[in-house]
C-alpha positions as CSV (number, residue, x, y, z in Angstrom):
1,X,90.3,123.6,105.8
2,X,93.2,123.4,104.1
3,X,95.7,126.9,103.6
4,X,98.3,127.4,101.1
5,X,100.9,129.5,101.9
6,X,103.5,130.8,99.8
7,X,107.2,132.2,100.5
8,X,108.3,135.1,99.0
9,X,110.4,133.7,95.7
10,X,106.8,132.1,95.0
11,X,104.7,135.2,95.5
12,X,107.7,136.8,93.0
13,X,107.1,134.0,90.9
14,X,103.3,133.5,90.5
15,X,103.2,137.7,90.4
16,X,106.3,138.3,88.3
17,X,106.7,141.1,90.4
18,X,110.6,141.7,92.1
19,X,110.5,141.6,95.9
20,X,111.4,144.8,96.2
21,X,108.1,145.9,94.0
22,X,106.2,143.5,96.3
23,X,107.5,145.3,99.5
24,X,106.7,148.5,98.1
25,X,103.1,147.7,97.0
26,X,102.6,146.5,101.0
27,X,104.0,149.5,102.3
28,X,101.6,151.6,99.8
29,X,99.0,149.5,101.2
30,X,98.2,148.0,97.6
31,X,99.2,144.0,98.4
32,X,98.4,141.7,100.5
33,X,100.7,141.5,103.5
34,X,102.6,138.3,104.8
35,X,101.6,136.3,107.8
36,X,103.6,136.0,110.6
37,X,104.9,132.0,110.7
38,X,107.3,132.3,113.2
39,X,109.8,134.1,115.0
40,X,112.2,134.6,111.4
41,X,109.4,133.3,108.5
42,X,106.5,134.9,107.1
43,X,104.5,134.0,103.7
44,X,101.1,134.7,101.8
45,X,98.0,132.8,101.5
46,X,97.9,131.5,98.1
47,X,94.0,132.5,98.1
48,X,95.0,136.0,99.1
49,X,97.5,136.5,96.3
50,X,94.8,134.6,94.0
51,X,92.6,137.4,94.9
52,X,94.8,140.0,94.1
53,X,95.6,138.9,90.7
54,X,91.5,138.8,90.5
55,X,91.3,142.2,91.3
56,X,94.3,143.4,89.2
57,X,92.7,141.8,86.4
58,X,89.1,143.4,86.4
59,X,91.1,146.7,87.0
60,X,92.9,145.8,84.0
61,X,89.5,144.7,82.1
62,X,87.6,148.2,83.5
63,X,90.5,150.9,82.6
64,X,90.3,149.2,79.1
65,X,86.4,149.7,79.0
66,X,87.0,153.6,79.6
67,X,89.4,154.4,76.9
């Protein structure tokens, strides 16, 4: 099985989110967190973020089904 894993400037990237909002949004409990790599690197399974974008979008799709 094959895992993608992106660094942060890609998360940023593929988001369009700063890091800073991206931190944030971890800390609030509403992103994915990073895996651990090593001792100084961490990054994001592609399939996690994926996900999240997924989920953002059907909230997105829902909140506009309300109004």
């Amino acid at each position: 099985m094959s895992h993608q894993v992106l660094k942060l400037r890609e998360v940023s990237s593929v988001t369009k989110l700063s890091s800073s909002t991206i931190y944030r949004l971890i800390k609030s409990g509403d992103f994915p967190r990073p895996i651990k790599l090593a001792t100084h690197a961490s990054g994001w399974l592609a399939a996690e973020i994926d996900r999240w974008l997924e989920d953002r979008q059907k909230v997105v799709h829902v909140s506009r089904a309300v109004e």
